[in-house]
C-alpha positions as CSV (number, residue, x, y, z in Angstrom):
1,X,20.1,-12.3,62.0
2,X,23.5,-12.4,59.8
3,X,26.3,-14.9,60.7
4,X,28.7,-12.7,62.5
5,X,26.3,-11.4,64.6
6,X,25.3,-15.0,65.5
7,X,29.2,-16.4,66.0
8,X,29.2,-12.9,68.3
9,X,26.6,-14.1,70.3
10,X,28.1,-18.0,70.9
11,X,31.5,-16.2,71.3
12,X,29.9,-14.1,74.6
13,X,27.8,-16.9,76.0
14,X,30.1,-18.3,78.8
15,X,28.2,-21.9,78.5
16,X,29.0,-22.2,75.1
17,X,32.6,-21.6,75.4
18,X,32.6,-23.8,78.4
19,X,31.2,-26.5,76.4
20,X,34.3,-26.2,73.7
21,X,36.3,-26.2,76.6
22,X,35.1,-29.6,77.5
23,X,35.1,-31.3,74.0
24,X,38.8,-30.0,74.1
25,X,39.4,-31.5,77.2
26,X,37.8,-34.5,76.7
27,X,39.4,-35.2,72.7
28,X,43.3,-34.2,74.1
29,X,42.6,-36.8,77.0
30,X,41.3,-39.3,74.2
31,X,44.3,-38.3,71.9
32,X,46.5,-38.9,74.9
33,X,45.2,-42.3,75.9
34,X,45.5,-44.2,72.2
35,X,48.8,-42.6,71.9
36,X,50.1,-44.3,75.2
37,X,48.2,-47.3,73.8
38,X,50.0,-47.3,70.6
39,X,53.0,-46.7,72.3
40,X,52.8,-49.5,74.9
41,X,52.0,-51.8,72.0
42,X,54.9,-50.7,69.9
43,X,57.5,-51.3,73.3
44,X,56.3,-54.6,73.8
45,X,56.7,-55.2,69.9
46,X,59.7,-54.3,70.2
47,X,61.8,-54.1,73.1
48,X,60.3,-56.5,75.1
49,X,61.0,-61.0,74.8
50,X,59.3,-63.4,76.1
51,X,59.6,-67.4,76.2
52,X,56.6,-69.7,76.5
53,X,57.5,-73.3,78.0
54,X,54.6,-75.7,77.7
55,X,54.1,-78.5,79.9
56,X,54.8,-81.2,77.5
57,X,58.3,-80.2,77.0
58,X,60.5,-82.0,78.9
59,X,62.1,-78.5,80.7
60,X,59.0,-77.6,82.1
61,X,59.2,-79.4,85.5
62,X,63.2,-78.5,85.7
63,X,62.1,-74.4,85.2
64,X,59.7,-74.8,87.8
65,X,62.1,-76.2,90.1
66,X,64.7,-73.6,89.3
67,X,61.8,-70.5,89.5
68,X,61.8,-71.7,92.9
69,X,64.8,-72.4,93.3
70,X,65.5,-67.9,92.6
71,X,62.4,-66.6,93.5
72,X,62.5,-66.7,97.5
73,X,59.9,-64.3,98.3
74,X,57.3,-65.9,96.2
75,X,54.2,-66.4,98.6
76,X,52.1,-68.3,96.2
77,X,53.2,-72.1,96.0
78,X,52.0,-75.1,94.9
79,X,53.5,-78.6,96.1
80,X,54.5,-81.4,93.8
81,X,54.9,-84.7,96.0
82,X,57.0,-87.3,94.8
83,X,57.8,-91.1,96.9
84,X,59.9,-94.0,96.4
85,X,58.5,-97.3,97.9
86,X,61.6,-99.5,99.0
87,X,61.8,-103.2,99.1
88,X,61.2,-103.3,102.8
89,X,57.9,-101.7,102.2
90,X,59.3,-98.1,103.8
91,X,57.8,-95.3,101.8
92,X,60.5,-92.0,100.8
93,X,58.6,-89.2,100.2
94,X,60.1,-85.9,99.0
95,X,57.9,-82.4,98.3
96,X,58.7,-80.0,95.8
97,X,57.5,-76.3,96.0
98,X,57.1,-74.5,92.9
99,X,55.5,-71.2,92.2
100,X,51.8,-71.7,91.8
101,X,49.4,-70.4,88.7
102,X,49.9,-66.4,88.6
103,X,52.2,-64.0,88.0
104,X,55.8,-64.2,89.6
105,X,58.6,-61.4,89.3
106,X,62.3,-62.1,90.0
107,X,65.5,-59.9,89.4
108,X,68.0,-61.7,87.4
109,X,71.7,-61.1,86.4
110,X,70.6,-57.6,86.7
111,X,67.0,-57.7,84.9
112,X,63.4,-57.8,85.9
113,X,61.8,-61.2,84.8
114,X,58.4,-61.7,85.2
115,X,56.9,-65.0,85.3
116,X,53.5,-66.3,84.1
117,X,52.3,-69.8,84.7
118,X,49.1,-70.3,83.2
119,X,46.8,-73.3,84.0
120,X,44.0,-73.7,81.7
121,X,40.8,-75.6,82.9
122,X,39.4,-76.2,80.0
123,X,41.7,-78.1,78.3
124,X,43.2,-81.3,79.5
125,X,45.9,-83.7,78.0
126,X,44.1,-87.0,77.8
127,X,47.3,-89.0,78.4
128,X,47.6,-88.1,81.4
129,X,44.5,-86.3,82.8
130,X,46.6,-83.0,83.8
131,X,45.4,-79.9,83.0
132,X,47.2,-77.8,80.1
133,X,49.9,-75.7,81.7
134,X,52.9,-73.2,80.3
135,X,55.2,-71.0,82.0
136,X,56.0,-67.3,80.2
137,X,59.4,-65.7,80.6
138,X,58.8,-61.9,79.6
139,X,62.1,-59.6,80.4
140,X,62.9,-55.9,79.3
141,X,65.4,-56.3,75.9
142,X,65.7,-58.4,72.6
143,X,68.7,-60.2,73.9
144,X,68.0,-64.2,73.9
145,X,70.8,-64.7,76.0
146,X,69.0,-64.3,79.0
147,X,66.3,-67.0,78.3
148,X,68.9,-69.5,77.1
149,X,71.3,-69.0,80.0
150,X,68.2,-70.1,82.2
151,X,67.2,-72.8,80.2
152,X,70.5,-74.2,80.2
153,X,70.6,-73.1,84.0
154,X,67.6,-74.9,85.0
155,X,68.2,-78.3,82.8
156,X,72.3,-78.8,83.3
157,X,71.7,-78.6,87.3
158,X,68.7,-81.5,87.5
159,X,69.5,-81.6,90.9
160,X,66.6,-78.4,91.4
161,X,64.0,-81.3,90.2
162,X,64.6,-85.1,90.7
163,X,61.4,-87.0,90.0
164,X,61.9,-89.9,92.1
């Protein structure tokens, strides 16, 4: 059986041609996905900034306050309890809600922010016996305005947190 008469024969058989249809298929589809891939890494590389805040730095507890002091809807909270014990013996106590571990979004002088506070377990700062925390700012643009503007936002106005 020559060639041509054999490629004649593949060319007529409808499951062989549905089978090329399929690896077609299947490798645009796969084409398709690591291009979108590549593409969502390359936005983020580029057109996207973000702002970690550890919770050793001494603006940590003052961005918390302010996160929510400008996100109202958050649902997810966590309470920080502070209390002054007077002279008398009367006990002031004052709670604090801030946003709790997870992902937080806010709109802000016109921009999508969205907020990560991370908790990890594993780690622990032996000072103090807390658990390792940060806070991610991650916003649409490479203007560092925004992130600076907050910062100053959330540590000129300590009245959002007021350890007592």
């Amino acid at each position: 059986m020559p060639l041509s008469d054999f490629l004649a024969a593949l060319k007529d058989n409808p499951y062989f041609g549905a089978g090329f249809g399929l690896v077609g298929v299947g490798t645009a589809l796969a084409l398709a996905r690591k291009s979108a891939q590549l593409g969502m890494v390359a936005f983020r590389r580029h057109y996207m900034i973000t702002l970690e805040v550890p919770s050793k730095d001494k603006s940590y507890h003052w961005l918390l306050s302010w996160i929510s002091h400008h996100a109202k809807r958050t649902q997810h909270l966590s309470v920080e309890t502070s209390y002054l014990q007077h002279e008398s013996g009367r006990i002031s106590t004052k709670f604090d809600f801030v946003p709790s571990p997870g992902n937080h979004f806010i709109w802000y002088r016109n921009k999508w922010i969205r907020i990560e506070r991370n908790r990890e377990k594993q780690m622990i700062d032996l000072h103090t016996g807390t658990p390792w925390e940060s806070v991610t700012f991650t916003a649409i643009g490479t203007n560092r305005d925004i992130f600076i503007n907050i910062l100053q936002e959330g540590t000129t106005k300590g009245v959002y947190y007021n350890p007592v």
